[in-house]
N, C-alpha and C positions, 0 to 999 in steps of 0.2 A: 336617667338616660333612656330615651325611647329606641324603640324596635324600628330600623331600618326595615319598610317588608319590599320584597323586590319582585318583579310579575315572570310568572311563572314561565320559562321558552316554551314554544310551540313553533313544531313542524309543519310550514305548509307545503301544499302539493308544490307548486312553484321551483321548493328546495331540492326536490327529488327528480327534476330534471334533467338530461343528460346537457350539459354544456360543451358544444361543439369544437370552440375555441380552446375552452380550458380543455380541454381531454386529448386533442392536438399540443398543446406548451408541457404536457403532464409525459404521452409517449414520448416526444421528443427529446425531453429529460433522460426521462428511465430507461427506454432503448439503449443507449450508447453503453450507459451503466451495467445493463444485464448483458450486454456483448463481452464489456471487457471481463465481468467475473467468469463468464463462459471462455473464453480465447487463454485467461492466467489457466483454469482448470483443467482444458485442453495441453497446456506444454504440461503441467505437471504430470499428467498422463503420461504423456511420452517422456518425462524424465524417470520414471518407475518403472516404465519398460526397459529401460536402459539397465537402468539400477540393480532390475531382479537379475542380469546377464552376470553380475559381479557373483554369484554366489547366495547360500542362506547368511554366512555371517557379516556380509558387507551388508545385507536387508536390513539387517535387526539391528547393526547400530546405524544405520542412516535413517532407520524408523524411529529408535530411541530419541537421536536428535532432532527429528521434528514432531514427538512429542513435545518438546521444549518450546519450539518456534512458534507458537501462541501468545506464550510467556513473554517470551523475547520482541512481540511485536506489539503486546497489550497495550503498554505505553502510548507506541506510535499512536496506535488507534486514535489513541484520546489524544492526543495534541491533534490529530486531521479532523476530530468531529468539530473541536474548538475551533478552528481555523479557519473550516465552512463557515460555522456561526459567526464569525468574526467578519473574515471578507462579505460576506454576505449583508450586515447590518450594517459596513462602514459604506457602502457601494452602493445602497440603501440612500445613505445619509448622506450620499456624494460628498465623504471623506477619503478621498482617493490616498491623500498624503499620511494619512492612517495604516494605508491597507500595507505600503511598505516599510513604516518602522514596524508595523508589526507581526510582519512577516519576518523581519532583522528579530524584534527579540523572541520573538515563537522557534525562530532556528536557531536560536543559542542554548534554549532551553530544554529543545529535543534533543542536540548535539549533548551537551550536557548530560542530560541522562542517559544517553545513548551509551557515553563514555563508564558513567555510573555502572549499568549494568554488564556493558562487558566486562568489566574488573573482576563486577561478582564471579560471572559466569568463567572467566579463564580459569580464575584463582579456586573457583570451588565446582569446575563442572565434574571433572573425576565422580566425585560423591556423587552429586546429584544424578548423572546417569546411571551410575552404577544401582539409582533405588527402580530404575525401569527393564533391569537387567537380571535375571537369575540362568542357573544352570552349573553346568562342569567352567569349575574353574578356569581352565586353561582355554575355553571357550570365550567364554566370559571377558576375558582381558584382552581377546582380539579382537570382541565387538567393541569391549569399551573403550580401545586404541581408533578406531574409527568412526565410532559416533566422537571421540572428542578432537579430532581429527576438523569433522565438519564442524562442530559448535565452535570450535575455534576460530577457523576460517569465518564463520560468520558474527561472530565477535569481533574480532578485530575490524570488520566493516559494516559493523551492526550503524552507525549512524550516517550510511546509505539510505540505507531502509527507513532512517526516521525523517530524514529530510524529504523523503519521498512520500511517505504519507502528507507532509506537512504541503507539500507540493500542490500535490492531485486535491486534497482537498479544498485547498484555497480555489482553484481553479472550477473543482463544482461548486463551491460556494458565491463563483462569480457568474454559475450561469452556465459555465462551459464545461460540455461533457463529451465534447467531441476530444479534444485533447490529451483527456485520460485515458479516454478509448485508444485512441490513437498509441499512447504510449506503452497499454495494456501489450496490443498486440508486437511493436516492439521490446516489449519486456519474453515475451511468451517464443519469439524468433530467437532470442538473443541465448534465451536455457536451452532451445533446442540443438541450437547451433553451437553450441557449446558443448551440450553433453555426448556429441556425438562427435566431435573432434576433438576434441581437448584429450579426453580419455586418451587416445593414441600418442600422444603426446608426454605427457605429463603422467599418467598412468590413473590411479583411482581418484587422484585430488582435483581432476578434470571434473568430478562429478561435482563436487562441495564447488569449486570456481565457479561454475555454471550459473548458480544461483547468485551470486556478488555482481559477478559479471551480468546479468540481465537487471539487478537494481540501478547499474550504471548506465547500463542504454535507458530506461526509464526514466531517472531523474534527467538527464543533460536534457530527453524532449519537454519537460516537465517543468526544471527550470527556464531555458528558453523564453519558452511559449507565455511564463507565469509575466515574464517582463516586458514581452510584447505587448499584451495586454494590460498591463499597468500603463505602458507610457503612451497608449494610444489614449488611454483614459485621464491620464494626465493633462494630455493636450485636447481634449474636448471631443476627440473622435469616439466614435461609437464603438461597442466592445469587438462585435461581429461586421467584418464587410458585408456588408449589403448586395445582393443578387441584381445587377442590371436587368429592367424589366423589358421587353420587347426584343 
C-alpha cells in the first residue's frame, strides 16, 4: 500500500485580513450572548445581597447548596450544547421536520434525567451537604436544615432548568440570540422580584422560590418564541422579519 502524501497548508496574507461582513455576523452573535451572561450575573448579585440580610447561618447553607448547582445543572449543559449542534445542522440541511421531533425526544430525555437526578438528590442530599459543612454541631444542623431546604425546592423543579437549557440552545443554534437575551433579562427580573417580595411573604423559602420561579418566566419566553420560529420555517418564511427599507 503506498503513502498518501498531502501538501503541506500555508497561510497567505489574504487569510489574515480583517473581514468586514464576517466580523459584523460574528459581534452580532456574541453580543447578545455576553449581555445575557452579564444581566443572569447581575440578579445573582442582588440575590446575595438579599441573602447576606438572613444572617451567617442562612449564608453557609445557601452557599452549600449552590456548591451543588453546577452539578445539578452539568447535565443540562450537555443536552443544550447537543441541541445547538442539532438545530443548527438540520436547518442547515433545511430538515425543518427534524428539528421538532427532535426537540420532542431531546425534552424527554432531559426530563428524564432531570427526574433521575432529583431522586438522587432528595433521597441522598442530607449526606452530601453535610460533606460541605463542618463546625459545632448544633450549628451545623441549622445550616444543613437550609441548604436542604433549597436543594429541595430546586429538585423537585430541577427539570425547569433542563428544558430551559434545551430551549435557549436550540434557539442559538438556529441563529437567534436575541431571544435568549431577551429571556436572560427576564429570568434576572423575575429572581429579583422575587427575592425581594416573596421573603415578606412566605419568609426564608421566598429566597429558594426565587430561583424556580425565574426558570419559569425564562422557559414560557423560551418556549414560545422556539415555536414561532419553527413554524414560520415550516411554511417557508424567513427566520428573522426583515427591516422595511426606506
Amino acid at each position: 500500500m503506498g503513502v498518501r502524501s498531502l501538501p503541506i497548508p500555508r497561510i497567505t496574507r489574504d487569510q489574515w485580513r480583517l473581514s468586514a461582513p464576517l466580523a459584523r455576523r460574528l459581534a452580532s452573535l456574541g453580543a447578545p450572548l455576553a449581555l445575557q451572561n452579564t444581566i443572569i450575573a447581575v440578579g445573582g448579585m442582588v440575590v446575595q445581597s438579599v441573602v447576606n440580610s438572613f444572617g451567617v447561618l442562612f449564608v453557609a447553607g445557601y452557599t452549600a447548596t449552590n456548591k451543588l448547582y453546577g452539578l445539578l445543572e452539568i447535565a443540562a449543559t450537555s443536552f443544550g450544547f447537543s441541541m445547538a449542534t442539532y438545530t443548527g445542522q438540520n436547518l442547515g440541511a433545511g430538515k425543518i421536520d427534524r428539528i421538532r421531533s427532535g426537540m420532542r425526544a431531546g425534552s424527554r430525555m432531559a426530563v428524564a434525567t432531570s427526574i433521575v437526578i432529583s431522586a438522587i438528590t432528595i433521597t441522598f442530599g442530607r449526606p452530601i451537604l453535610s460533606l460541605f459543612l463542618s463546625g459545632d454541631q448544633q450549628e451545623t444542623e441549622q445550616v444543613l436544615s437550609v441548604a436542604y431546604r433549597f436543594l429541595f425546592i430546586m429538585s423537585v423543579m430541577l427539570f425547569v432548568l433542563y428544558l430551559l437549557h434545551i430551549y435557549r440552545s436550540a434557539l442559538q443554534g438556529m441563529g437567534d440570540t436575541i431571544v435568549p437575551m431577551i429571556s436572560g433579562f427576564v429570568e434576572m427580573f423575575m429572581r429579583i422580584g422575587c427575592v425581594i417580595f416573596l421573603p415578606s411573604l412566605i419568609g426564608q423559602d421566598g429566597v429558594f422560590a426565587a430561583e424556580v420561579v425565574a426558570w419559569f418566566g425564562a422557559i414560557c419566553v423560551l418556549i414560545s418564541m422556539f415555536y414561532v420560529r419553527v413554524h414560520r420555517l415550516e411554511h417557508g418564511q424567513p427566520l428573522f422579519r426583515r427591516r422595511r427599507q426606506g
